[in-house]
C-alpha positions in Angstrom: -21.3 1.2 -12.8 -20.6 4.6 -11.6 -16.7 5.7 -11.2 -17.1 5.9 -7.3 -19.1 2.5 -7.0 -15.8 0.7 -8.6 -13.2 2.1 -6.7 -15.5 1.0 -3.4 -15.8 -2.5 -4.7 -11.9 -2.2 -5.5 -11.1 -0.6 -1.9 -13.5 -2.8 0.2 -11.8 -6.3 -2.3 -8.1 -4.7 -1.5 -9.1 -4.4 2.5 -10.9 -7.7 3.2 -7.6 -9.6 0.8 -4.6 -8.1 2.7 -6.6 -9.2 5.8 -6.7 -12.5 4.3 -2.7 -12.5 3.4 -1.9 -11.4 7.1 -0.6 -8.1 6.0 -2.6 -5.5 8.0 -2.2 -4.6 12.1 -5.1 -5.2 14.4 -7.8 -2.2 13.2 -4.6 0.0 12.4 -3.1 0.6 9.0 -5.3 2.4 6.0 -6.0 2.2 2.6 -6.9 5.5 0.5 -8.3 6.1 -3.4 -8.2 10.0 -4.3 -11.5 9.6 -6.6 -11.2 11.6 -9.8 -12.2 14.9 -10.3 -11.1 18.9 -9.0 -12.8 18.6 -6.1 -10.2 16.9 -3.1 -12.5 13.8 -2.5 -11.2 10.1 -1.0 -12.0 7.1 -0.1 -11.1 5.0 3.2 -11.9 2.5 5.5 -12.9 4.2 8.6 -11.2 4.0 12.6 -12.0 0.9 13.9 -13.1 -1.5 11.6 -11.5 -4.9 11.2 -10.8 -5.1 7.6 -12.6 -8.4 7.8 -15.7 -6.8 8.1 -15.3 -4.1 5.2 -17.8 -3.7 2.8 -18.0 -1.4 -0.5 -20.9 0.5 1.7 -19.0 1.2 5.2 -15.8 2.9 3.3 -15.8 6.6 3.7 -16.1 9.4 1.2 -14.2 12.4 2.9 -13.2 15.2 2.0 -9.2 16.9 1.9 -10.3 18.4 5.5 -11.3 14.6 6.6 -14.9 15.9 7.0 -16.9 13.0 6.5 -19.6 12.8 3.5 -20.8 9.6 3.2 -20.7 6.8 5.6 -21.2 6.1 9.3 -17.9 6.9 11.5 -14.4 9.0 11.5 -11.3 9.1 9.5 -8.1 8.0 12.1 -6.2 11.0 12.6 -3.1 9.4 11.1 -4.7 7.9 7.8 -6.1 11.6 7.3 -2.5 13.1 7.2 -0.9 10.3 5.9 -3.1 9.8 3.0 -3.9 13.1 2.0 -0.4 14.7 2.2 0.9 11.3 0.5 -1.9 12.1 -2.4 -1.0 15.6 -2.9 2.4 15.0 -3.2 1.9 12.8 -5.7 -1.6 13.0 -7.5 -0.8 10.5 -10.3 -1.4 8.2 -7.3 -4.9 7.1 -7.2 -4.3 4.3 -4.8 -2.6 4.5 -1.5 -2.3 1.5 0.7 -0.4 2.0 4.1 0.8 -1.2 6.4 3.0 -2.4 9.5 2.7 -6.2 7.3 5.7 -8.5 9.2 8.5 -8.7 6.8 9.2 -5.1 5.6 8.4 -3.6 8.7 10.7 -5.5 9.7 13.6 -4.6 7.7 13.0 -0.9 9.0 14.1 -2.0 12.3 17.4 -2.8 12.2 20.5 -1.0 11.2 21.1 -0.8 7.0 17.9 -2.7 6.7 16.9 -1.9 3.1 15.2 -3.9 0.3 18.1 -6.1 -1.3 17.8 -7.1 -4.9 18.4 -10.8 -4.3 15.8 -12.5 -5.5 13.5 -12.2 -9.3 10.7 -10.7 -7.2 12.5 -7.6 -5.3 13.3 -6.9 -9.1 10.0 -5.5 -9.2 11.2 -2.6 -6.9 14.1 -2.1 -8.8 14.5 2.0 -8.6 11.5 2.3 -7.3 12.3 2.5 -3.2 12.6 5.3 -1.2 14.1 5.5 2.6 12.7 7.7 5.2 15.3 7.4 7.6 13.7 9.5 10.4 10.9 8.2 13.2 8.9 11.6 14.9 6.1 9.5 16.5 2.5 9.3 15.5 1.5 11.3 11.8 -1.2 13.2 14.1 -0.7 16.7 12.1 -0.3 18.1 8.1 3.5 18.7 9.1 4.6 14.8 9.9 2.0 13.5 7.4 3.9 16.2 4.9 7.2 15.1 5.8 7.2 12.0 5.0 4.9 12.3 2.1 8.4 14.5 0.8 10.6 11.6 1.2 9.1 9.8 -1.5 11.3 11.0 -3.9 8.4 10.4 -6.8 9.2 6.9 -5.8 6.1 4.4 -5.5 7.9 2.6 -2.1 8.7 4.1 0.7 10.1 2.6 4.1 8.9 4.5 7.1 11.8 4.1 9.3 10.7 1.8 12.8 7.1 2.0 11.2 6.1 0.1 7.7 5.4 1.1 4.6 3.9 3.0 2.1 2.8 2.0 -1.4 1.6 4.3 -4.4 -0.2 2.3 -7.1 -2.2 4.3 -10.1 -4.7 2.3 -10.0 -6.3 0.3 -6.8 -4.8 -3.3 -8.7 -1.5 -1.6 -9.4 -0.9 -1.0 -5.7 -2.8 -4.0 -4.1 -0.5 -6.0 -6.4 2.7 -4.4 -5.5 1.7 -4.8 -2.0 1.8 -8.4 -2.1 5.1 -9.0 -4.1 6.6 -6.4 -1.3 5.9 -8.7 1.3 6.8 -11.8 -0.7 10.1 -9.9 -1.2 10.6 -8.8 2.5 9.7 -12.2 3.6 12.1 -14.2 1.2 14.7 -11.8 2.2 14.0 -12.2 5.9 14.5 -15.9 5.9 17.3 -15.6 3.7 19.3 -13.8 5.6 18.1 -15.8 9.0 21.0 -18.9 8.0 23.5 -16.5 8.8 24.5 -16.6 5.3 25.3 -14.0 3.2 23.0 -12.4 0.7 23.6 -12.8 -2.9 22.5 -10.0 -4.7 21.8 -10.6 -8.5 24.7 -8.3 -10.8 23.4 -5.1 -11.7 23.0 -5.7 -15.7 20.7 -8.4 -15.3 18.3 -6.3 -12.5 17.7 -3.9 -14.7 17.1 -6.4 -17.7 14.4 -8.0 -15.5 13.1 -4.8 -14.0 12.0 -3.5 -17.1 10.7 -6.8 -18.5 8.3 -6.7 -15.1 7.7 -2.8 -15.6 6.2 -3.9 -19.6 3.7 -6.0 -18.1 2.9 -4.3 -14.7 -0.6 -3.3 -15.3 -1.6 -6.2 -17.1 -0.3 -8.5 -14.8 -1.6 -6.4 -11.6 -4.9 -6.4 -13.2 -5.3 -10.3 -14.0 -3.8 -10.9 -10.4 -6.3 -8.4 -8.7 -9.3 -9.8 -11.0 -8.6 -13.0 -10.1 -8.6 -12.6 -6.1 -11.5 -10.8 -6.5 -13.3 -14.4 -8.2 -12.0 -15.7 -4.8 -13.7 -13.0 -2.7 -16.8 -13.2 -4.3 -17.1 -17.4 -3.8 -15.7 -17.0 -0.5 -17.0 -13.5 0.9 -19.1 -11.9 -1.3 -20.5 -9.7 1.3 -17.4 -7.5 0.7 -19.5 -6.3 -1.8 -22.5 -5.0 0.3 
């Protein structure tokens, strides 16, 4: 299987599962892969699909201009400059996966709201969250998309401040993966702090202990986590595939 027939299986799998999970926005929110190579090439789900009905066929291959190569439709204005300023600011990022998903959109609402380190599975993140603090409106041009592409700070998390997220994954599993364990993180942390209690944030020794035990098995985990929806997708929906 050719390199670009992968990464649409991946894509169109990582689309129709975050549907599944409740983590994308009506047809909003994108998902990008910067397919390998010189040439400034992507992959992503074009305006006005429901991610429900993705397939590997229907993603677009565009180029760094958004011109459209292969596939019936458009690239949304705001996944072409989010996704191609987020890529070139940081090409070791093959997979870029953008949502609004509940529970850490929410937490860029309100005042201080930031990722705390509270529970084993925000240890994931641990150094890896960036803040951008600032809300222009829609990414309709190069200049918003390239703002907030610069306030990623090389990290692979970003909070887009009264927006969502952004996640940077080197491989389509990598970021799919961390994806899910945002929310899960988010969410815990959301109904955490809902008894009115205060948060208890685990001491600093033991988050970095953790964080590197989940940084040795990141892509191995990612992958058998990512393989292992897909098994689902393809007893359940294996149209994604078409």
């Amino acid at each position: 299987m050719s390199a670009i027939s992968t990464f649409r299986r991946q894509l169109a799998a990582a689309l129709r599962l975050a549907e599944r999970f409740g983590l994308n926005e009506g047809v909003c929110n994108h998902f990008s892969v910067r397919l390998p190579g010189a040439e400034e090439l992507y992959l992503i789900n074009p305006m006005g699909l429901h991610w429900s009905e993705i397939t590997a066929s229907r993603l677009l291959l565009c180029d760094g201009t958004g011109r459209v190569l292969e596939g019936q439709g458009t690239v949304e204005p705001t996944a072409l400059f989010i996704h191609t300023e987020g890529h070139r600011a940081r090409p070791d990022a093959v997979c870029i996966l953008h949502t609004h998903m509940l529970h850490a959109t929410a937490l860029t609402c309100v005042e201080g709201g930031e990722l705390r380190f509270c529970h084993q599975n925000s240890l994931r993140f641990w150094n890896r969250v960036a803040y951008d603090g600032s809300y222009n409106g829609l990414a309709m041009d190069a200049e918003e998309g390239g703002r907030i592409s610069s306030g990623t700070q090389g990290k692979d998390i970003v909070f887009l401040a009264h927006h969502g997220v952004v996640v940077h994954g080197r491989s389509v599993a990598e970021a799919f993966h961390d994806l899910y364990f945002l929310e899960r993180a988010c969410q815990l942390q959301v109904v955490a702090e809902s008894t009115g209690r205060p948060l208890k944030d685990i001491p600093p020794a033991a988050a970095e202990h953790t964080a590197r035990q989940f940084a040795d098995l990141a892509t191995i985990e990612a992958d058998y986590h990512f393989a292992a929806l897909e098994r689902v997708l393809l007893r359940e929906a294996p149209d994604y595939l078409d």
